[in-house]
C-alpha positions as CSV (number, residue, x, y, z in Angstrom):
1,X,0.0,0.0,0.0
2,X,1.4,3.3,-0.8
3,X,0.5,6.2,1.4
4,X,-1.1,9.5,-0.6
5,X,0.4,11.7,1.6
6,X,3.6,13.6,0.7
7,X,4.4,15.2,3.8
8,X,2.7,12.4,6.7
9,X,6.2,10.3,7.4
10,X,9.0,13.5,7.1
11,X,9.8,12.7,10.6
12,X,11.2,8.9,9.9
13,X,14.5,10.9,8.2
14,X,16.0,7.1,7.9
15,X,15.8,5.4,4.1
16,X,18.4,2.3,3.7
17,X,17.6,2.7,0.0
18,X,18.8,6.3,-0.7
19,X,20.8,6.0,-3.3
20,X,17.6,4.2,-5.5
21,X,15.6,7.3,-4.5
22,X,18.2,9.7,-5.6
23,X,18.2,8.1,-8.8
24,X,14.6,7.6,-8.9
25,X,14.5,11.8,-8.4
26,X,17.0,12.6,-10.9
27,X,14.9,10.4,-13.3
28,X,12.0,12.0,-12.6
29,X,13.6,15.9,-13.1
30,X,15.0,14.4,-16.4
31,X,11.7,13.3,-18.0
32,X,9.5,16.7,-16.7
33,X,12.2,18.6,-17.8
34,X,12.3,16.9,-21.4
35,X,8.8,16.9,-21.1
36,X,8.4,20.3,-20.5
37,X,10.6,21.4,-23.5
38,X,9.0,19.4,-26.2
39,X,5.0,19.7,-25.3
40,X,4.8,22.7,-23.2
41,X,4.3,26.3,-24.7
42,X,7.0,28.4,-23.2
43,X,5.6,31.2,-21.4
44,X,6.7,35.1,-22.3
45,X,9.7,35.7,-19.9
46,X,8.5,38.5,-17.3
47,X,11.2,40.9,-16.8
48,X,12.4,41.1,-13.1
49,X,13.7,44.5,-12.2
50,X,17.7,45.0,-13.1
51,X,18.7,44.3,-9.2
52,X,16.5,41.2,-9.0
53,X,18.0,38.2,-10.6
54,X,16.0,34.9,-11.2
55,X,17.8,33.8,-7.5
56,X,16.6,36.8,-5.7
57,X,13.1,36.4,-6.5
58,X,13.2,32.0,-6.0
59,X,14.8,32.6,-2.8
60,X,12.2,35.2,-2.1
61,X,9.4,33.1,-3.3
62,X,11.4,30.1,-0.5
63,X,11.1,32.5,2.6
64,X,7.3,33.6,1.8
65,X,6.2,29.7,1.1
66,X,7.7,28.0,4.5
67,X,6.9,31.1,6.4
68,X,3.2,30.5,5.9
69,X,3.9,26.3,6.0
70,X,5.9,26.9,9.6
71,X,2.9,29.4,10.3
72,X,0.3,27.1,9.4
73,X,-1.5,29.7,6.6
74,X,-2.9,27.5,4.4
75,X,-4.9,29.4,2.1
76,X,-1.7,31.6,1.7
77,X,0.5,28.2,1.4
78,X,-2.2,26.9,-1.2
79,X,-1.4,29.6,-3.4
80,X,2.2,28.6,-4.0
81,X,1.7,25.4,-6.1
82,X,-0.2,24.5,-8.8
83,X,-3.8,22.6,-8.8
84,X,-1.9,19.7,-10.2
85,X,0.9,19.4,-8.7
86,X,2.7,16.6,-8.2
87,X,4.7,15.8,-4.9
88,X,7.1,12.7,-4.3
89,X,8.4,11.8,-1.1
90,X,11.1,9.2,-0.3
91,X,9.2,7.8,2.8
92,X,5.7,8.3,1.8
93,X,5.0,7.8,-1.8
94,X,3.3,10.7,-4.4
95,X,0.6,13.3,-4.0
96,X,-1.3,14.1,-6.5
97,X,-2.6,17.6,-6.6
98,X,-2.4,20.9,-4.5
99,X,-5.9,19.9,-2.3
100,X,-4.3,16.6,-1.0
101,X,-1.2,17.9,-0.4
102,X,-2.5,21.1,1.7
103,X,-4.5,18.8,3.5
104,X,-2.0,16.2,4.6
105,X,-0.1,19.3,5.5
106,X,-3.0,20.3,8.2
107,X,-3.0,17.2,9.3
108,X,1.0,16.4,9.7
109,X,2.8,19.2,9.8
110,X,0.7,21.9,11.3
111,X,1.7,22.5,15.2
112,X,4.1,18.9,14.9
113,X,7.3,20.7,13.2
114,X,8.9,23.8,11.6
115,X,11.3,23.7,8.6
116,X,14.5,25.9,8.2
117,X,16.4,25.9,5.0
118,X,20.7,25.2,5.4
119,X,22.2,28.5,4.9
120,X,23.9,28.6,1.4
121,X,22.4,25.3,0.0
122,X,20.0,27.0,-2.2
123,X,20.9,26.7,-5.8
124,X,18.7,28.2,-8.7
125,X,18.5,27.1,-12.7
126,X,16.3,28.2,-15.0
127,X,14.1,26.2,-17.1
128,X,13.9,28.7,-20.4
129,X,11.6,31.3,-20.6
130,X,9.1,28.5,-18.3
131,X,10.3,29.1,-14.7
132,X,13.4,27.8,-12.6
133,X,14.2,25.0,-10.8
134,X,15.8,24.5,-7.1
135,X,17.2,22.4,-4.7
136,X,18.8,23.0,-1.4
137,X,19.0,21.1,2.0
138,X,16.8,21.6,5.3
139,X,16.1,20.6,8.5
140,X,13.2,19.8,10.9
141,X,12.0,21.0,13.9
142,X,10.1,19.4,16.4
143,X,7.9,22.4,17.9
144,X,9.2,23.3,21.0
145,X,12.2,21.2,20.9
146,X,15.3,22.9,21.7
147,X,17.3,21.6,18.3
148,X,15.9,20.5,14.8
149,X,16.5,16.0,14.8
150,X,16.0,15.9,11.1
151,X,17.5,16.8,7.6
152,X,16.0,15.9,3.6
153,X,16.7,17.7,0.3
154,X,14.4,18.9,-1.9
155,X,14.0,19.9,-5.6
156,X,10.8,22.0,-6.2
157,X,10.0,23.3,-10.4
158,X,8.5,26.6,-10.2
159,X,6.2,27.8,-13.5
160,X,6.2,31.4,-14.9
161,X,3.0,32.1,-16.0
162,X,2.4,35.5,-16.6
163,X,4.5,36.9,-13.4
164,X,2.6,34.7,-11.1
165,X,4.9,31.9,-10.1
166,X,3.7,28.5,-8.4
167,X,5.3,24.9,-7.6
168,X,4.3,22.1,-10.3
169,X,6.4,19.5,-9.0
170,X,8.4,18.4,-5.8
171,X,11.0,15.9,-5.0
172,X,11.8,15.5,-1.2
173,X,14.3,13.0,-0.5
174,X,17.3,11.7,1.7
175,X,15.3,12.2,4.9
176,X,17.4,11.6,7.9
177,X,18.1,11.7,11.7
178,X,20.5,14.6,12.4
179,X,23.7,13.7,14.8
């Protein structure tokens, strides 16, 4: 039985088949982002302002969306992904679309744990004139623990459409127990 929840087991951080699910996730970026190129229609690139790069504005974009997940605000959360997104999770299985996912994070997340990116693991690509892609390392934090007991990566696809930017697809993997 696979679970449909893509956030319900981030707090098992142990997988003794990483290495498959690493290759599983590079797999999967490789065929979206083939995918993407030969049946999607590129969206117009929206200008960012000359002192905002592509980076600024993704890491921008990474502070407002896990401020309102750590907060709990998930009508604003809601608004960062698409309706069909897609979410794959080393421990748990997929998620398919934005009302599951919202929902297991009510149940699983909300009040249970905070998460808090790794300083300088961030790292920003652009997919075309479509969006950008990222990865980057955090942790977990057990509310009112005194230190976070858990680390995963993460590689999110962000779409362009029209200045309005939301998460289509997410890979969260290589959960673990922090020293």
């Amino acid at each position: 039985m696979i679970y449909q929840s893509g956030v319900h087991d981030m707090l098992p951080f142990c997988s003794p088949r990483r290495g498959a699910y690493i290759a599983i996730a590079v797999a999967i970026f490789t065929a979206i982002s083939t995918s993407s190129r030969t049946h999607a229609q590129p969206v117009p690139s929206v200008a960012l302002a000359p002192t905002v790069t592509l980076r600024d504005r993704i890491e921008t974009l990474d502070h407002e969306l896990f401020e309102a997940f750590n907060r709990c605000e998930l009508d604003k959360l809601a608004n960062f992904f698409d309706p069909a997104l897609e979410f794959y999770h080393d421990n748990s299985g997929v998620t398919w679309g934005r009302e599951q996912f919202i929902a297991d994070v009510k149940a699983n997340v909300c009040g249970k744990f905070s998460r808090k990116l790794v300083a300088g693991s961030l790292e920003v690509w652009p997919i075309g004139n479509w969006g950008a892609v990222y990865s980057g390392t955090h942790h977990f934090c057990p509310v009112g623990a005194a230190r976070c007991a858990g680390s995963g990566r993460f590689l999110h696809i962000w779409q362009n459409k029209g200045g309005e930017w939301r998460i289509t697809r997410v890979v969260s993997y290589d959960h673990r127990a922090l020293p």
